[in-house]
C-alpha positions in Angstrom: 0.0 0.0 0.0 -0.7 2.0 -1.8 -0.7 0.2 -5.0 -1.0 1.8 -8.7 -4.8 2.6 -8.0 -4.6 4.6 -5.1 -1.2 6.6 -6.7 -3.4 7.0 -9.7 -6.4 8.1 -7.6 -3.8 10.9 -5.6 -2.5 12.2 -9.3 -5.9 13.0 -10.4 -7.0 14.6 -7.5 -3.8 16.7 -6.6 -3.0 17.6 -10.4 -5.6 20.5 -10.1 -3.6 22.2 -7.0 -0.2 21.8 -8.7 -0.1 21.6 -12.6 0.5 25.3 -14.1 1.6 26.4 -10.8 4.2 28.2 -9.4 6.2 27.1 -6.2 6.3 29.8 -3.7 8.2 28.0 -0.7 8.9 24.7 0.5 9.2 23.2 4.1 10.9 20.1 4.7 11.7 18.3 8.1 15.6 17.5 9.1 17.7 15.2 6.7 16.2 11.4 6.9 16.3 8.4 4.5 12.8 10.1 3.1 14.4 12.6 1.3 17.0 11.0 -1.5 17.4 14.8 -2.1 19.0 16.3 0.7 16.6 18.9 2.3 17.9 22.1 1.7 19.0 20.9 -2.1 15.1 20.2 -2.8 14.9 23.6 -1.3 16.8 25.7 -3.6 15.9 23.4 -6.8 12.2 23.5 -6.2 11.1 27.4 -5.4 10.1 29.4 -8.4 9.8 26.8 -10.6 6.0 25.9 -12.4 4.6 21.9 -12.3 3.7 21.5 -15.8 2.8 18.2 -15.9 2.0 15.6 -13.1 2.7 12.0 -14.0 2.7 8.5 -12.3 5.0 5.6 -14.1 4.4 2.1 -11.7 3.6 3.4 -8.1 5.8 6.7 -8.1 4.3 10.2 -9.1 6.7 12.3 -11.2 5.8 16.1 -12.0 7.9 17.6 -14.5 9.2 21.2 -13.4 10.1 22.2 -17.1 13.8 22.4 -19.0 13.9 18.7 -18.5 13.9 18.7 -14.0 11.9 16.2 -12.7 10.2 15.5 -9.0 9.8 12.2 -8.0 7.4 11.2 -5.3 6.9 7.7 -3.9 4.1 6.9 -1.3 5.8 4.1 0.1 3.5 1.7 2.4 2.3 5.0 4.5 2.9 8.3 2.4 0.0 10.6 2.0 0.2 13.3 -0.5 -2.7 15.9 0.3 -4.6 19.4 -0.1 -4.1 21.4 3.4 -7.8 21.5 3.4 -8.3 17.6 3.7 -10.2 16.5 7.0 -10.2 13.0 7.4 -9.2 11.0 11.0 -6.7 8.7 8.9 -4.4 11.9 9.0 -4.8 11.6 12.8 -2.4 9.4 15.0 -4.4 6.2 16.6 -4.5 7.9 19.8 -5.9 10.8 18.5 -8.8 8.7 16.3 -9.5 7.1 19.5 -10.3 10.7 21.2 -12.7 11.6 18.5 -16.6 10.7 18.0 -17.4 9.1 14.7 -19.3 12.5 13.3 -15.8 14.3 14.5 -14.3 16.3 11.3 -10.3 17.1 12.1 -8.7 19.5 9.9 -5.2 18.3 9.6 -2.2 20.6 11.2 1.1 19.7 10.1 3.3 17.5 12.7 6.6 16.5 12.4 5.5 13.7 10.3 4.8 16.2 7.4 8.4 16.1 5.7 7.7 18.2 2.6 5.3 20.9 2.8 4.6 23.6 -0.6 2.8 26.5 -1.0 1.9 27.5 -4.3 1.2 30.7 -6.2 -2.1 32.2 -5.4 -4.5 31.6 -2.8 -5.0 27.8 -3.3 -4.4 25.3 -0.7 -0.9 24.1 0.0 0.3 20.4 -0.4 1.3 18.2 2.2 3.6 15.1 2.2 3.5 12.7 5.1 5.1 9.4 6.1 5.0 8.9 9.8 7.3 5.7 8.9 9.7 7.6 6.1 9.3 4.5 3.5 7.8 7.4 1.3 10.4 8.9 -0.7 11.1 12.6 -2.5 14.5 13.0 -5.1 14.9 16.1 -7.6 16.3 14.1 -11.1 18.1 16.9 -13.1 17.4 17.3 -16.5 19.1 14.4 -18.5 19.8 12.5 -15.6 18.8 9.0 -15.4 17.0 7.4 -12.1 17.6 3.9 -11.2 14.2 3.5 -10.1 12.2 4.5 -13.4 14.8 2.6 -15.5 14.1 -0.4 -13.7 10.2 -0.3 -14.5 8.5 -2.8 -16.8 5.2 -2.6 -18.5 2.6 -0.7 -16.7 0.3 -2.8 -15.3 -2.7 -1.3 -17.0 -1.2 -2.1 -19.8 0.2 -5.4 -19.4 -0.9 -8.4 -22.1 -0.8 -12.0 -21.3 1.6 -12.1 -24.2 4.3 -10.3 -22.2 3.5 -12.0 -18.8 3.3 -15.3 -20.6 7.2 -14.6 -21.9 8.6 -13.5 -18.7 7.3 -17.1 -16.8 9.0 -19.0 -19.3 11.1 -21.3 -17.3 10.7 -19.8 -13.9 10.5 -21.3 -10.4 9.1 -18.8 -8.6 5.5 -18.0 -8.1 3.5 -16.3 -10.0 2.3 -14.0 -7.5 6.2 -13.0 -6.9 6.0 -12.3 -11.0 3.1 -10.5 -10.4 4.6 -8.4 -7.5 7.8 -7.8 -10.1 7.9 -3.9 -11.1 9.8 -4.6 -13.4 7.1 -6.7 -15.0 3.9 -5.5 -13.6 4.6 -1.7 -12.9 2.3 -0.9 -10.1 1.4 -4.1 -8.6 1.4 -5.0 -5.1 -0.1 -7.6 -2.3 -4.0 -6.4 -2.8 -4.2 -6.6 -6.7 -2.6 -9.6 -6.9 -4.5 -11.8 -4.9 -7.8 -9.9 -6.3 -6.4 -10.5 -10.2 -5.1 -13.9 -9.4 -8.9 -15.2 -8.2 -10.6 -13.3 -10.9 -7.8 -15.9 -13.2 -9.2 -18.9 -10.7 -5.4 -19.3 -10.3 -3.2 -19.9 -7.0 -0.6 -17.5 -6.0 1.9 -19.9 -5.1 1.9 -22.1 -8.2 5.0 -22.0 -10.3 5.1 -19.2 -12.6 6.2 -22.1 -15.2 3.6 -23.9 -14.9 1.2 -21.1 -16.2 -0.4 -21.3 -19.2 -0.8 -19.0 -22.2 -4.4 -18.4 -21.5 -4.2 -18.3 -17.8 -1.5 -15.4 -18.5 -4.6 -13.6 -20.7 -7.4 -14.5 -17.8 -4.7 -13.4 -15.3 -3.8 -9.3 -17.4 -7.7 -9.1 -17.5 -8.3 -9.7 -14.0 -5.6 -7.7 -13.4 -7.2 -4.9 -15.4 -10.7 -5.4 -14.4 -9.5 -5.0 -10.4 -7.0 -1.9 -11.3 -9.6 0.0 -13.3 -12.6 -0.9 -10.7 -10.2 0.2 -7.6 -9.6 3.9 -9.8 -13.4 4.2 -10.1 -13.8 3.8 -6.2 -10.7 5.8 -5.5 -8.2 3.2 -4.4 -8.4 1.2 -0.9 -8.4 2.7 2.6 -7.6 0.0 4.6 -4.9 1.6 7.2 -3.5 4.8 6.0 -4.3 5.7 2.6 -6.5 8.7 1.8 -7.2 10.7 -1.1 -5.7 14.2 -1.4 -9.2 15.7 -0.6 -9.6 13.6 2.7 -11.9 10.9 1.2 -11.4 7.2 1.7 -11.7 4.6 -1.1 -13.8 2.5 -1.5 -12.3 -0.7 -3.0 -11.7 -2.1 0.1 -15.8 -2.8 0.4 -15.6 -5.3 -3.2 -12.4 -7.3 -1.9 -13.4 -10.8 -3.0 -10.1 -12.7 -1.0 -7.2 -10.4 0.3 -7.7 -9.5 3.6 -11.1 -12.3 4.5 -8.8 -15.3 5.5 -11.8 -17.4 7.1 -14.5 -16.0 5.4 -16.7 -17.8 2.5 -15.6 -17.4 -1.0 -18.4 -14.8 -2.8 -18.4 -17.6 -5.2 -18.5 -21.8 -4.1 -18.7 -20.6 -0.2 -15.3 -22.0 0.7 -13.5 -20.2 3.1 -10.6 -18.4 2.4 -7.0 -19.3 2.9 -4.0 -17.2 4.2 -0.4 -18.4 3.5 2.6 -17.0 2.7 3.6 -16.3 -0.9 6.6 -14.1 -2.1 7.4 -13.5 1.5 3.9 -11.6 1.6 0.5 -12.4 3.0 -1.5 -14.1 1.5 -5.2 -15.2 0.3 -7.2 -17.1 -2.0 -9.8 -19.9 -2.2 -8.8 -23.5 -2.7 -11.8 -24.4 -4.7 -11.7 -21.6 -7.3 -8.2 -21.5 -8.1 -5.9 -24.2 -8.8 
């Protein structure tokens, strides 16, 4: 978390306050593994320049700053990339949540958890960046300099054909959730989406990605899609820290049909689902739909 749907769902919602904007100032916290960009260097590169375009390539957001400069932001498992004017309790710590009555509407201050902080030209809301575990991550690329992790990318998972997934299992041990979870052959993937596509397929995570057939690779991309393209529609899945850049929760996590119900009954034969271990990840799927 988040996954290419809730990145997607933060670049469509933020674009409005950034794209064709200037940067006025920016605010960072102390130097930490969050910023690949030392703080004061993001600093000086970013202020004056204008966002012309806001991007996402996999799960990372890239805005281009013009003259070839590039922004990169990653989410990481508990980034949250949001309008000052977003009220939501997910922006709350747990003992805070815990303080407020469900009807309770908290407009978010900025703790020392918020690490990049812009203002931009006008009278617009500012952005926020937060991480309260730093796996997010910020790095200014300079104009024709490469970044190791775009170049490692593969096919973006909304693109992805069973073609292409069906050549890169050729001959390999591993399962094909681990191929799955592979950026750099399904940009954008991670734990959620693949246990979603992989039951929409009817095929087990943990079965060698060998042993996968040329149409099981087509049923697998189109469940893949289908789940992606549903998640956009219901802005992503908000089931520990994500939140949209206005505040708002997704609402994937309400049409999950196996990750995340270990014990429940399948929504299809009424088996309950399993939980293991695959790809050093947890888990799920039902024993009687997929094989």
């Amino acid at each position: 978390m988040p996954e290419l749907p809730e990145v997607e769902t933060t670049r469509r919602r933020i674009a409005p306050l950034l794209v064709g904007r200037r940067i006025e100032s920016v605010e960072t916290t102390r130097p930490s593994y969050f910023f690949l960009t030392p703080p004061e260097q993001l600093r000086r590169s970013l202020v004056g320049r204008r966002v012309e375009a806001l991007d996402r390539a996999g799960k990372y957001l890239v805005a281009d700053l013009g003259g070839g400069d590039r922004l990169l932001l990653h989410l990481g498992m508990t980034g949250q990339l949001f309008s000052s004017e977003a009220t939501s309790v997910r922006l709350l710590s747990a003992t805070a949540r815990a303080s407020l009555p469900p009807e309770a509407q908290h407009r978010f201050e900025p703790d020392e958890h918020t690490h990049l902080r812009l203002t931009l030209e006008g009278r617009g809301p500012r952005v926020f960046f937060r991480d309260v575990r730093k796996f997010g991550k910020v790095q200014w690329i300079a104009a024709g300099e490469d970044n190791a992790r775009l170049d490692r990318l593969g096919t973006d998972a909304l693109e992805l054909d069973g073609q292409a997934l069906f050549r890169a299992c050729r001959g390999r041990r591993v399962a094909i959730k681990a191929m799955l979870l592979d950026q750099s052959v399904a940009a954008g993937v991670g734990n959620i989406y693949a246990d979603e596509a992989l039951f929409l397929a009817g095929v087990r995570p943990g079965r060698a990605a060998g042993r996968v057939t040329r149409r099981e690779c087509d049923a697998i991309c189109a469940g893949l899609h289908r789940v992606l393209e549903r998640s956009i529609e219901t802005g992503g899945s908000s089931i520990s820290d994500y939140v949209a850049p206005d505040g708002a929760d997704g609402g994937y996590q309400d049409e999950r049909r196996v990750y995340g119900r270990k014990g429940e009954p399948c929504l299809v034969c009424g088996d309950p689902i399993r939980r293991r271990i695959v790809a050093q990840r947890s888990t799920h799927y039902c024993a009687r739909c997929q094989r």
